[in-house]
PASEBA-1860 file (N, C-alpha, C; in nm, 3 decimals):
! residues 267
1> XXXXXXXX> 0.841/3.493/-0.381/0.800/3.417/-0.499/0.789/3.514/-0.617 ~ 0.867/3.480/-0.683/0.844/3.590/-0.855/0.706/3.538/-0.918 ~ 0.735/3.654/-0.995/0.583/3.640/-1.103/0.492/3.685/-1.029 ~ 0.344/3.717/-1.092/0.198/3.773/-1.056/0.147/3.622/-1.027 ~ 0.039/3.665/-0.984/-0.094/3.522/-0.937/-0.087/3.472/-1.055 ~ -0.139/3.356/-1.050/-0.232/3.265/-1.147/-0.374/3.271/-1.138 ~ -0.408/3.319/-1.202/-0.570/3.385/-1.151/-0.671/3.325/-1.285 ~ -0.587/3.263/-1.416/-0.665/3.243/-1.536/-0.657/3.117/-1.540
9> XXXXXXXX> -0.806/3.012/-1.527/-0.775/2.872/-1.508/-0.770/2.819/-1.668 ~ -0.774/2.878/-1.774/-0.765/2.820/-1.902/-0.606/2.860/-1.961 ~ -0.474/2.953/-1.837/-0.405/3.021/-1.905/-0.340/2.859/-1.978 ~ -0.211/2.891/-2.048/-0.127/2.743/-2.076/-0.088/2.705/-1.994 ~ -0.044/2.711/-1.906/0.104/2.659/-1.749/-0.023/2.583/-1.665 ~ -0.153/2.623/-1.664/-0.263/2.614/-1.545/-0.332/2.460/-1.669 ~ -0.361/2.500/-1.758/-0.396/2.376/-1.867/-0.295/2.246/-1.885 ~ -0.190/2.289/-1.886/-0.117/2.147/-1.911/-0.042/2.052/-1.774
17> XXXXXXXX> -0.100/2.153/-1.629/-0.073/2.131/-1.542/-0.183/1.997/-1.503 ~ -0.330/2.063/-1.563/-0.469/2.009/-1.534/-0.469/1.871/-1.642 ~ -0.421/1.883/-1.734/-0.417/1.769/-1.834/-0.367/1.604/-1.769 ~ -0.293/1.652/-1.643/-0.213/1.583/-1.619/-0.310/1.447/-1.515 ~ -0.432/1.537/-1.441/-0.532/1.442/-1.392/-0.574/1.311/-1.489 ~ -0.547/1.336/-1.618/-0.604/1.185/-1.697/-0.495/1.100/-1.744 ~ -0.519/0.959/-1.735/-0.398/0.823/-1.733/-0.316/0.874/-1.876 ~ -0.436/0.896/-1.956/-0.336/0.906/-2.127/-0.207/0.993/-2.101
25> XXXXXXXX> -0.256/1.144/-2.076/-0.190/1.259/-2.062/-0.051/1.215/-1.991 ~ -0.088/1.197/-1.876/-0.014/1.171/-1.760/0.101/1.043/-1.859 ~ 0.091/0.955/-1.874/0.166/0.882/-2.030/0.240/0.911/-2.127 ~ 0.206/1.029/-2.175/0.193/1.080/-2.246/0.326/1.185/-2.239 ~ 0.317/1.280/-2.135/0.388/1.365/-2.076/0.534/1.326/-1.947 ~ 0.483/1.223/-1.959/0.545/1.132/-1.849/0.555/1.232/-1.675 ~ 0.464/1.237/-1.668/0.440/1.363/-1.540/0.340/1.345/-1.477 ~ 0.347/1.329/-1.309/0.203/1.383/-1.246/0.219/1.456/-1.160
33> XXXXXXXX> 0.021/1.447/-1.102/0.095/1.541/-0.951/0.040/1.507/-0.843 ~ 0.148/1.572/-0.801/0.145/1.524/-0.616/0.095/1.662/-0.521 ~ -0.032/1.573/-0.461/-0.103/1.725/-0.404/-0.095/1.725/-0.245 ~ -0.064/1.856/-0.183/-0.049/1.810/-0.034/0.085/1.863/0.031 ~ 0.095/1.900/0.137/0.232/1.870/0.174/0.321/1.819/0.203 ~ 0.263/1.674/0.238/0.350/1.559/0.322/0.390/1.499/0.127 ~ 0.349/1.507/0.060/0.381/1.418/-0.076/0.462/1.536/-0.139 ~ 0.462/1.695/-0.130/0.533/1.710/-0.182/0.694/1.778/-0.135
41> XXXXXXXX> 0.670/1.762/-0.018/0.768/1.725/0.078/0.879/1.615/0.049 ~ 0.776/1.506/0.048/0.874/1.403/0.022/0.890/1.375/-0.132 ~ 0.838/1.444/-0.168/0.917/1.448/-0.343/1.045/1.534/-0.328 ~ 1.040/1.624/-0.281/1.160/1.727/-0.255/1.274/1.691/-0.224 ~ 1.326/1.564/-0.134/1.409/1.450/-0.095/1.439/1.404/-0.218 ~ 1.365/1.381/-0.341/1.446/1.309/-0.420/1.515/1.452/-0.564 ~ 1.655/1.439/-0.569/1.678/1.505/-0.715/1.559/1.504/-0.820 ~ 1.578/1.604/-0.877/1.504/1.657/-0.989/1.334/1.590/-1.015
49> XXXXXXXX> 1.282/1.536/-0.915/1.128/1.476/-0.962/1.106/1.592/-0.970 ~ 1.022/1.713/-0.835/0.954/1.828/-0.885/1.027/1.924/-0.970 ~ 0.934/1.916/-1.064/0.940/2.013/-1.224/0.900/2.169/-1.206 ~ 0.799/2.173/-1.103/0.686/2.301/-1.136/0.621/2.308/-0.955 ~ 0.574/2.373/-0.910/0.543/2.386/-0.789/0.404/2.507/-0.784 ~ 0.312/2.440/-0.768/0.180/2.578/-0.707/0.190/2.596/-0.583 ~ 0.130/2.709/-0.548/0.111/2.761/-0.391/-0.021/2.882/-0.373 ~ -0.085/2.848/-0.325/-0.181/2.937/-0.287/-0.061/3.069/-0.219
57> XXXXXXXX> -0.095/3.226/-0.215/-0.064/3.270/-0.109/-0.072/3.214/0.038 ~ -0.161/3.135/0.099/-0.207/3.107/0.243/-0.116/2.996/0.235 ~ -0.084/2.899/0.168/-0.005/2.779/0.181/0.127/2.853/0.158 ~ 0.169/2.924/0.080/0.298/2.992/0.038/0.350/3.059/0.222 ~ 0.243/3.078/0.260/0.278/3.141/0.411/0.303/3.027/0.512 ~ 0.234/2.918/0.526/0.173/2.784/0.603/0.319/2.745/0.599 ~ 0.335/2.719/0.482/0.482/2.643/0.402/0.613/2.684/0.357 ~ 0.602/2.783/0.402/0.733/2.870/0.365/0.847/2.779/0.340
65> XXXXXXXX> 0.913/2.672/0.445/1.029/2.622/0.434/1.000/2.493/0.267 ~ 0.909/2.458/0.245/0.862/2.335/0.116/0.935/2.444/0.013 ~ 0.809/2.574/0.014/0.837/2.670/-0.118/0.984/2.752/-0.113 ~ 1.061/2.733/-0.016/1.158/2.801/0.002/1.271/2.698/-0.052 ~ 1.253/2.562/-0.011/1.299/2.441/-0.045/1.317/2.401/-0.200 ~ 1.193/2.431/-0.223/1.197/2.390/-0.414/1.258/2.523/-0.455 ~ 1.274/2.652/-0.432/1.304/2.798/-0.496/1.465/2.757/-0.488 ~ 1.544/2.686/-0.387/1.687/2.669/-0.417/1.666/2.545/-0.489
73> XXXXXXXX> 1.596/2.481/-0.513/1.654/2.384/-0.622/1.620/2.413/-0.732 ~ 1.548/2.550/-0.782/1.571/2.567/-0.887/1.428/2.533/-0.950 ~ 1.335/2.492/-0.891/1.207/2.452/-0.915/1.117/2.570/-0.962 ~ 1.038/2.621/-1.042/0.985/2.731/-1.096/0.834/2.728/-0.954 ~ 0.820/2.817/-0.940/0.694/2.788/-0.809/0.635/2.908/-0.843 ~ 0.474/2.885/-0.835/0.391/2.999/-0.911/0.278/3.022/-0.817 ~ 0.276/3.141/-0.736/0.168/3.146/-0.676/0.007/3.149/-0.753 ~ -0.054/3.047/-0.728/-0.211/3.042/-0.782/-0.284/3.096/-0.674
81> XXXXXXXX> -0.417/3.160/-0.784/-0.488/3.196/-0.715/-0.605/3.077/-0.634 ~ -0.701/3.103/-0.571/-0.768/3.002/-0.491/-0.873/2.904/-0.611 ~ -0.902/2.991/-0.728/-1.005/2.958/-0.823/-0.866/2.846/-0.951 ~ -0.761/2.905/-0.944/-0.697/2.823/-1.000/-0.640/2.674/-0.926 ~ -0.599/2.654/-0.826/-0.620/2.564/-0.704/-0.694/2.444/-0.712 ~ -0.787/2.498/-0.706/-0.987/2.429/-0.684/-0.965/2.350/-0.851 ~ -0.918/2.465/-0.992/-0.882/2.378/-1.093/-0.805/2.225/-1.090 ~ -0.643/2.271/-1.043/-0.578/2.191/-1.049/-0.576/2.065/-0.898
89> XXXXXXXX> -0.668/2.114/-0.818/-0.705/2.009/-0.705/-0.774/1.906/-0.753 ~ -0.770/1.732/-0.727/-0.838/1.693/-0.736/-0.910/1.635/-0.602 ~ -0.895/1.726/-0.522/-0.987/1.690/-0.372/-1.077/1.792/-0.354 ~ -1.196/1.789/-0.273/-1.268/1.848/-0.202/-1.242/2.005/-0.134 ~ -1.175/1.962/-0.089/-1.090/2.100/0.037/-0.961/2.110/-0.030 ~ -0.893/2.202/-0.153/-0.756/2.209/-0.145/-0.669/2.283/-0.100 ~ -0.527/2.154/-0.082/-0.480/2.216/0.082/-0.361/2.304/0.029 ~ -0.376/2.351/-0.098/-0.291/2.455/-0.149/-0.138/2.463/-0.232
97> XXXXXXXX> -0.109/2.359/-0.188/0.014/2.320/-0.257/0.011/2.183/-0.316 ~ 0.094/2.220/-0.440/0.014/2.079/-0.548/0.198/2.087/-0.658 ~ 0.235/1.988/-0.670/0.350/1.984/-0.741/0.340/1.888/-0.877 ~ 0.394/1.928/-0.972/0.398/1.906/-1.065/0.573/1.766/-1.062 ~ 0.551/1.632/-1.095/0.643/1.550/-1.071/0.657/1.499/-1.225 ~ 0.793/1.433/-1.185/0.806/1.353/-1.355/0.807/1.216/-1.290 ~ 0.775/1.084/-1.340/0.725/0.939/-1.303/0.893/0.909/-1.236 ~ 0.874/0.851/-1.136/0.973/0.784/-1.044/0.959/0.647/-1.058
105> XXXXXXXX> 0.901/0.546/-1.147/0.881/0.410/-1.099/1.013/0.356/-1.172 ~ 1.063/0.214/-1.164/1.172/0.165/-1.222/1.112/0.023/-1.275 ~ 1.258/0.024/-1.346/1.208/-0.150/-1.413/1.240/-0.238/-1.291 ~ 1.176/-0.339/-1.318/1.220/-0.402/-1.207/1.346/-0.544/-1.191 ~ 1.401/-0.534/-1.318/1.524/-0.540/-1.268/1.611/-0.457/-1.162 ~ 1.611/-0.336/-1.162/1.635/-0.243/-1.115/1.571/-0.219/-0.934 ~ 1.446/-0.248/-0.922/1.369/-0.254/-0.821/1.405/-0.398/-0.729 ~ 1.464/-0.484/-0.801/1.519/-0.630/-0.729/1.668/-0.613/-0.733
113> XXXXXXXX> 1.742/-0.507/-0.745/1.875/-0.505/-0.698/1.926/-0.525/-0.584 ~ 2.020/-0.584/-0.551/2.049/-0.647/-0.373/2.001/-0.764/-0.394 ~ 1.951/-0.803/-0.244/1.885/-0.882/-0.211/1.733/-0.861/-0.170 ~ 1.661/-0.890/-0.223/1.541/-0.807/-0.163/1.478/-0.923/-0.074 ~ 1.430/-0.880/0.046/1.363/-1.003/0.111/1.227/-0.985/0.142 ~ 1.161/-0.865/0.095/0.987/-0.789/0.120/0.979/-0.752/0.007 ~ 0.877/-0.802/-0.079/0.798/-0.741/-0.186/0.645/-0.764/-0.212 ~ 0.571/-0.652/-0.244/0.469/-0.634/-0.264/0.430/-0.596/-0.382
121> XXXXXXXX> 0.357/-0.718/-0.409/0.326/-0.784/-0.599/0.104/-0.686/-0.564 ~ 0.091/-0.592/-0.658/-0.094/-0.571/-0.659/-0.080/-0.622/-0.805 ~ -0.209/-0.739/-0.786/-0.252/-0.772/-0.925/-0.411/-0.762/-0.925 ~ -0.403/-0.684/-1.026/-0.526/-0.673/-1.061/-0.621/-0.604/-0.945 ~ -0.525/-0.498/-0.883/-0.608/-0.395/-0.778/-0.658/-0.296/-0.915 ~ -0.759/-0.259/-0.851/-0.835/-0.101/-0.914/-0.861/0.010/-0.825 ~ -0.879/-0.038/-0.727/-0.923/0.084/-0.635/-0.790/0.173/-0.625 ~ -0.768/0.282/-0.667/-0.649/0.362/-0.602/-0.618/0.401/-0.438
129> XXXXXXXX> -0.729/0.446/-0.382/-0.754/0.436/-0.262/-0.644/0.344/-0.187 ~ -0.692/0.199/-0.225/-0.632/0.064/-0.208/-0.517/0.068/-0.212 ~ -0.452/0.075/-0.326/-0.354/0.081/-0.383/-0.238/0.180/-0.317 ~ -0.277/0.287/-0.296/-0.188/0.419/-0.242/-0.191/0.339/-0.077 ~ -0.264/0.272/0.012/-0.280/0.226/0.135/-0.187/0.099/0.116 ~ -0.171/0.046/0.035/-0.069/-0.068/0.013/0.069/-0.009/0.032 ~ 0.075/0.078/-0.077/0.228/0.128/-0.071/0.287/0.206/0.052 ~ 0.166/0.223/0.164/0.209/0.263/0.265/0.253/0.224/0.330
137> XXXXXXXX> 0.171/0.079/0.324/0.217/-0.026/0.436/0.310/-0.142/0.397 ~ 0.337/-0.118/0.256/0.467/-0.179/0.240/0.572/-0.073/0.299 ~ 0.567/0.041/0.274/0.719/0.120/0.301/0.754/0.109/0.473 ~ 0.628/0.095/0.541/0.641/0.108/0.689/0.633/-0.021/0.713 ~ 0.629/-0.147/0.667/0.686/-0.297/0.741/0.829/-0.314/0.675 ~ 0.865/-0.165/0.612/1.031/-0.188/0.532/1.029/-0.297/0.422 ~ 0.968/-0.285/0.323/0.939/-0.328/0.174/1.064/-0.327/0.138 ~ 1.096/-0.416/0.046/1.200/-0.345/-0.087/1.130/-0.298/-0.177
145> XXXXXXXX> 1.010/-0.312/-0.249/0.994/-0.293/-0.343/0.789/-0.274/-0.345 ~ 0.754/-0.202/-0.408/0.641/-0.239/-0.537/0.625/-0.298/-0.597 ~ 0.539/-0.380/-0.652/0.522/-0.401/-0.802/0.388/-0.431/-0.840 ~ 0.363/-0.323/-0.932/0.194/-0.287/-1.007/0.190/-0.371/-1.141 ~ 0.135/-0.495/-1.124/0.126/-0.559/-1.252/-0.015/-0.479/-1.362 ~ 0.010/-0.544/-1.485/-0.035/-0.447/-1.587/-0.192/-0.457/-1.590 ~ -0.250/-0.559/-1.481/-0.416/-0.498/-1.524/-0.458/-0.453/-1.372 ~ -0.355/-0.361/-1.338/-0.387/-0.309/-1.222/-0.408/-0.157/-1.224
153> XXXXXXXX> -0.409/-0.036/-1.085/-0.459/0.068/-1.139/-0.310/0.181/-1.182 ~ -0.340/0.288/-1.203/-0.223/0.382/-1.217/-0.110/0.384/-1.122 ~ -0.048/0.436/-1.054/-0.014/0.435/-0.962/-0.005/0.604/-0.932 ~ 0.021/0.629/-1.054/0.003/0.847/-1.063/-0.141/0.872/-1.044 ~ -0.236/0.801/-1.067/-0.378/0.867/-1.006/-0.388/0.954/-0.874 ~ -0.435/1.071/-0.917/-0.459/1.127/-0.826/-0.445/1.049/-0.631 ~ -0.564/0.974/-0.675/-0.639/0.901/-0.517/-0.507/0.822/-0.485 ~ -0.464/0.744/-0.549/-0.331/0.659/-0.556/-0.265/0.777/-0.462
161> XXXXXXXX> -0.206/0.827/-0.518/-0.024/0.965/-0.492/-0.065/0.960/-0.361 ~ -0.206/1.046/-0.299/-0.278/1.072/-0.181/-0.256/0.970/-0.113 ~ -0.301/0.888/-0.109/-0.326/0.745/-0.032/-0.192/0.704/0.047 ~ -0.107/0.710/-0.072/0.100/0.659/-0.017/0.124/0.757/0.087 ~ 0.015/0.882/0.108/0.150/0.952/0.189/0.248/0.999/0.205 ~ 0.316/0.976/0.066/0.464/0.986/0.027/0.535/0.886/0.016 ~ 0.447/0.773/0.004/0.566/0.620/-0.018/0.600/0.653/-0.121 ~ 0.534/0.651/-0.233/0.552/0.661/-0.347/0.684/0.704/-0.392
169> XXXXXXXX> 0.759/0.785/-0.318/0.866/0.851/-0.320/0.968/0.768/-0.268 ~ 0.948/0.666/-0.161/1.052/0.603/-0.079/1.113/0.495/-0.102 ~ 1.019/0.390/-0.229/1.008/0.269/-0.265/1.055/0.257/-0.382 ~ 1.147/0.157/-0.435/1.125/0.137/-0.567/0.966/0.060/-0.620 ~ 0.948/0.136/-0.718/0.754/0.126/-0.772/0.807/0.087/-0.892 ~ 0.715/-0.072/-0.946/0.743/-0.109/-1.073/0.579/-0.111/-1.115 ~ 0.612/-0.050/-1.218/0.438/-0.040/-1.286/0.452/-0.178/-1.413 ~ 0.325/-0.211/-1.486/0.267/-0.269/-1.583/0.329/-0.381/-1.609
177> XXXXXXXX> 0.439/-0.461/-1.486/0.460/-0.600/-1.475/0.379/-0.704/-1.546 ~ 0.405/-0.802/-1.633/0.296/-0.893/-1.610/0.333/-0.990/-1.501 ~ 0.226/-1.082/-1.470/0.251/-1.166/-1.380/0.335/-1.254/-1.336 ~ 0.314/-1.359/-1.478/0.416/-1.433/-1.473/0.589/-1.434/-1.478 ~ 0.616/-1.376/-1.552/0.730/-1.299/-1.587/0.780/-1.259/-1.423 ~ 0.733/-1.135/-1.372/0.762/-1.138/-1.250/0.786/-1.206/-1.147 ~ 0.666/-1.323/-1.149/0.740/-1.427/-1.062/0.820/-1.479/-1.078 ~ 0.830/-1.539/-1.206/0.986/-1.624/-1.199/1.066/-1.549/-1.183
185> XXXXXXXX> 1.126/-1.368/-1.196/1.263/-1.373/-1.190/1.250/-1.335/-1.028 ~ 1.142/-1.326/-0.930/1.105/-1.315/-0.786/1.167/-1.449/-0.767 ~ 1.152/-1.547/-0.827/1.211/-1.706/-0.775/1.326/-1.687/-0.767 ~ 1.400/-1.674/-0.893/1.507/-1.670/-0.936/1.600/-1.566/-0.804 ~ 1.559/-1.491/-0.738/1.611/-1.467/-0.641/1.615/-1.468/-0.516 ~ 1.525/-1.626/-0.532/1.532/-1.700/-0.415/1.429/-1.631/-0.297 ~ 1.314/-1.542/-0.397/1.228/-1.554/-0.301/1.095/-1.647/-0.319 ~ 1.043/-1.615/-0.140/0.931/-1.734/-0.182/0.768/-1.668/-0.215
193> XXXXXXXX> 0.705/-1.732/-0.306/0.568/-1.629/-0.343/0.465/-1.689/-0.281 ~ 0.366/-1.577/-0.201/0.255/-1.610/-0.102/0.138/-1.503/-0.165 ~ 0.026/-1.566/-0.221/-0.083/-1.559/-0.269/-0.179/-1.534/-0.157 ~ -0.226/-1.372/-0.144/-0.288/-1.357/0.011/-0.478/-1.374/-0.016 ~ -0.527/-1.490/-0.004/-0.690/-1.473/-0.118/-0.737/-1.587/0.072 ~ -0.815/-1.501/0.037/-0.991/-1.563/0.167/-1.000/-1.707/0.191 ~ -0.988/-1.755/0.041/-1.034/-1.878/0.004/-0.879/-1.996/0.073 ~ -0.755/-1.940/0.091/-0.647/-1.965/0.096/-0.629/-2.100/0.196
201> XXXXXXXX> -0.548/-2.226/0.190/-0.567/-2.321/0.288/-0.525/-2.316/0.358 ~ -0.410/-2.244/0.347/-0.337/-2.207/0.517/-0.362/-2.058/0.582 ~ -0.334/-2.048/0.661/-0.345/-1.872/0.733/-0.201/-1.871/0.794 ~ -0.190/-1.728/0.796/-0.110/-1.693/0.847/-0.011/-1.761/0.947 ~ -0.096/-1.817/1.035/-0.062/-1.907/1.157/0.033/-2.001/1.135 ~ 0.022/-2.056/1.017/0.044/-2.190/0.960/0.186/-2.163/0.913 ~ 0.232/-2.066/0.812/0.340/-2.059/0.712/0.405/-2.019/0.816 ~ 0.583/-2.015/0.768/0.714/-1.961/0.812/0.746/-1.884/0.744
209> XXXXXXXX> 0.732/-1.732/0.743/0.678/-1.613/0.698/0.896/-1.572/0.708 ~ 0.999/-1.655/0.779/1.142/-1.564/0.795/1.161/-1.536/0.656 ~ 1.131/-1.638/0.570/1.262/-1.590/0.474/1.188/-1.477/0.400 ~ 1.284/-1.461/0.275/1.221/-1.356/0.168/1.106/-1.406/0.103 ~ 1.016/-1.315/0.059/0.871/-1.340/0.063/0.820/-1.218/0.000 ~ 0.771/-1.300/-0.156/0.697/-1.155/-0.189/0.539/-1.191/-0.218 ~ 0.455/-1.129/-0.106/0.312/-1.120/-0.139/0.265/-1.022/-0.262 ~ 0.164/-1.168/-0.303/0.044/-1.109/-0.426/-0.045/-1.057/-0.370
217> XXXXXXXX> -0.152/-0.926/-0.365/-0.270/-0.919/-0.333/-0.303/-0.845/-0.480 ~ -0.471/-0.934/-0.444/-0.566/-0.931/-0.576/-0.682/-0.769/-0.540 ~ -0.787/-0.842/-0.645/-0.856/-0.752/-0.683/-0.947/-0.712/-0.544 ~ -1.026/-0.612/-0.495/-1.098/-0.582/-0.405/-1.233/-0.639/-0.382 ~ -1.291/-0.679/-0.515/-1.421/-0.725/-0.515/-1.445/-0.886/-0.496 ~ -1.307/-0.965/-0.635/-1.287/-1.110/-0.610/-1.166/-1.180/-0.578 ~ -1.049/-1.106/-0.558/-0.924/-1.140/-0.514/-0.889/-1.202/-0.591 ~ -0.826/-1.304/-0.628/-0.715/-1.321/-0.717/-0.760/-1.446/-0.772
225> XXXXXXXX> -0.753/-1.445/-0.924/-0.793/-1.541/-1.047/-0.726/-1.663/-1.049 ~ -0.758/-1.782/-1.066/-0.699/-1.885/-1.056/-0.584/-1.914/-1.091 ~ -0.559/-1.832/-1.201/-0.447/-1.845/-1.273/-0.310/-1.774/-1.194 ~ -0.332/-1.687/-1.117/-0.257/-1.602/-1.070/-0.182/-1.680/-0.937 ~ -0.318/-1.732/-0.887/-0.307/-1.853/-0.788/-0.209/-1.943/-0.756 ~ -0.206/-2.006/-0.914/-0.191/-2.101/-0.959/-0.004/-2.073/-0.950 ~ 0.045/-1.955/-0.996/0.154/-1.902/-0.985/0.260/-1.894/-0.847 ~ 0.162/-1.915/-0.701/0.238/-1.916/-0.597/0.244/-2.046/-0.556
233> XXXXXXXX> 0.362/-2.052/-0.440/0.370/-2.142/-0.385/0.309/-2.152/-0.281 ~ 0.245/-2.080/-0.168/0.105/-2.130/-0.167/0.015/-1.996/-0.141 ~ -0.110/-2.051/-0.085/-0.248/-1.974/-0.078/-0.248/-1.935/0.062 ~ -0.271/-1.782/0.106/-0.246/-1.810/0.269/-0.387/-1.713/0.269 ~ -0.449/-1.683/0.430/-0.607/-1.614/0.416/-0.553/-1.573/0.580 ~ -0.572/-1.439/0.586/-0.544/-1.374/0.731/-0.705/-1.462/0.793 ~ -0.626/-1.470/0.917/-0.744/-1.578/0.954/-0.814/-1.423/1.021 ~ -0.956/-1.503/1.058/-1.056/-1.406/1.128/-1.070/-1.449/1.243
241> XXXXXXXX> -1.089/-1.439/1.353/-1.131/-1.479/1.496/-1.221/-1.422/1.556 ~ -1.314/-1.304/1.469/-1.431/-1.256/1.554/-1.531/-1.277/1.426 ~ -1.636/-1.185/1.419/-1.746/-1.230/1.365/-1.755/-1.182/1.226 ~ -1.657/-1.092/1.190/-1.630/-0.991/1.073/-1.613/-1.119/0.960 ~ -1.703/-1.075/0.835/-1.644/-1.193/0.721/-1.570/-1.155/0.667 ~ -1.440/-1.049/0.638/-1.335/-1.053/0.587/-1.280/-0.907/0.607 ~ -1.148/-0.879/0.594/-1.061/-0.760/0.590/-1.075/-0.730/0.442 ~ -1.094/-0.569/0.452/-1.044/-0.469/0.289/-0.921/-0.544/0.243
249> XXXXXXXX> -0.871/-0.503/0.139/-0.769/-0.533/0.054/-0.672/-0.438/0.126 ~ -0.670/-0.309/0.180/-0.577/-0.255/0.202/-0.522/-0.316/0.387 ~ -0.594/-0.330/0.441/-0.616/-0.392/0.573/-0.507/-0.553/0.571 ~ -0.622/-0.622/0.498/-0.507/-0.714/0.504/-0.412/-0.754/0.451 ~ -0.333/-0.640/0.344/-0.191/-0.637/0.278/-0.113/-0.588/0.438 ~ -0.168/-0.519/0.475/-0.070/-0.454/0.602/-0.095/-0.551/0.717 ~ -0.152/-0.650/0.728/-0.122/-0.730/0.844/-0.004/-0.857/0.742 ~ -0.026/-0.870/0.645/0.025/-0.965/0.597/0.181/-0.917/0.559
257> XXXXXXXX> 0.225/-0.787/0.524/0.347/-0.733/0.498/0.394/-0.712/0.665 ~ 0.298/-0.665/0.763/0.388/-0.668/0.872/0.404/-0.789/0.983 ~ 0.341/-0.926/0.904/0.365/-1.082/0.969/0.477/-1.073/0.893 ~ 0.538/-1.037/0.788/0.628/-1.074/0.704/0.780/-1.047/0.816 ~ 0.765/-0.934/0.804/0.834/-0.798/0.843/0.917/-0.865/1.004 ~ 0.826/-0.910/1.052/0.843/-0.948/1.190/0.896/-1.063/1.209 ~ 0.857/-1.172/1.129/0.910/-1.306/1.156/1.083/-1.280/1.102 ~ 1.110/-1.183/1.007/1.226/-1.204/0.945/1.307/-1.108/1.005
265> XXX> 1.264/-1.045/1.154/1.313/-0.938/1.207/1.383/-1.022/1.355 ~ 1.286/-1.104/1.405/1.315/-1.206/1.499/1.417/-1.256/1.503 ~ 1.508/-1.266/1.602/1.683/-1.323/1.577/1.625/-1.485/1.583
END
């Protein structure tokens, strides 16, 4: 690895790296980052996202083939020191390697190219946590697509990037959708829209989940506004059968993307 440590957490390269933790910036710059190895791993799979690459010495050793990986593509990779790290970490324990990305999401014209027969509509999620656990379990019931309507959370947030695992990388991701708009041109290609809310009259049990099918899931605290509701064709509620009064938001997007997944997998 060329160059000396990064040892100065106010130098410029270490500051505009750190800028990048807030929504404006991150907007702004059109850039985030992806911390970890499995995320920046799978950023590495795609042309030109990573821009910039940190490495602790101890991860630079751990990881040799990642940092060896971005050094032929041409990726600038800067060993930091542990105090610069801890800067640009936004976790607890950092696990040393942290990449600097430029935004991968698409329009979603673009994201509904083909035929898409799995899509996963978050409206009005906030939790990133949530959110990054969605996009996981869309990419692993084989999603076509994302889509982050506009009063929902970042999708570059820190907790978000973490959460995917590296979906984030695998999926087409449509950010700041509005609702309506989206659904109709989701109709328009002949898929059918399923509104996943508690309150819902049918369950799971009930619908014919083969064809194309793109689930809404709502907010974490009240799930999804009447109006939003009002937008599908119908209301479905993962049924419960033990004593639990309801599944997380991230829980039951992934039983509901992989009822999807399965019925339309079935010959």
């Amino acid at each position: 690895m060329a160059g000396s440590e990064l040892t100065n957490v106010k130098s410029p390269r270490v500051k505009a790296a750190r800028r990048l933790t807030k929504r404006a910036f991150r907007e702004q710059d059109r850039r985030f980052l992806a911390e970890g190895p499995q995320a920046v791993r799978e950023a590495l799979k795609l042309d030109g996202v990573v821009l910039e690459l940190f490495a602790t010495a101890e991860a630079e050793l751990r990881h040799a083939e990642l940092v060896t990986q971005a050094m032929l593509q041409g990726v600038p990779v800067h060993r930091a020191s542990g105090e610069v790290m801890s800067e640009l970490s936004q976790t607890v324990t950092p696990q040393g390697l942290l990449a600097v990305c430029r935004f991968v999401h698409v329009p979603l014209e673009e994201a509904l190219d083909g035929e898409p027969k799995l899509v996963a509509m978050l409206a009005h999620v906030r939790d990133p946590g949530n959110a990054g656990t969605v996009m996981r379990a869309a990419d692993a019931a084989g999603a076509d697509a994302v889509i982050f309507t506009d009063a929902s959370v970042d999708p570059y947030n820190g907790k978000c990037v973490r959460a995917s695992a590296g979906s984030l990388f695998h999926l087409p991701v449509v950010i700041g959708a509005p609702v309506a708009p989206a659904v109709r041109q989701l109709r328009e290609r002949g898929m059918r829209v399923l509104a996943a809310d508690g309150a819902g009259k049918h369950t799971l049990d009930d619908v014919d989940l083969s064809g194309p099918t793109v689930w809404i899931f709502g907010n974490e605290a009240w799930g999804l506004p009447e109006e939003i509701r009002a937008e599908a064709d119908d209301v479905v509620r993962v049924p419960i059968y033990g004593q639990a009064e309801s599944l997380n938001l991230a829980t039951a997007a992934a039983v509901c993307l992989y009822s999807s997944a399965r019925a339309q997998r079935v010959p």
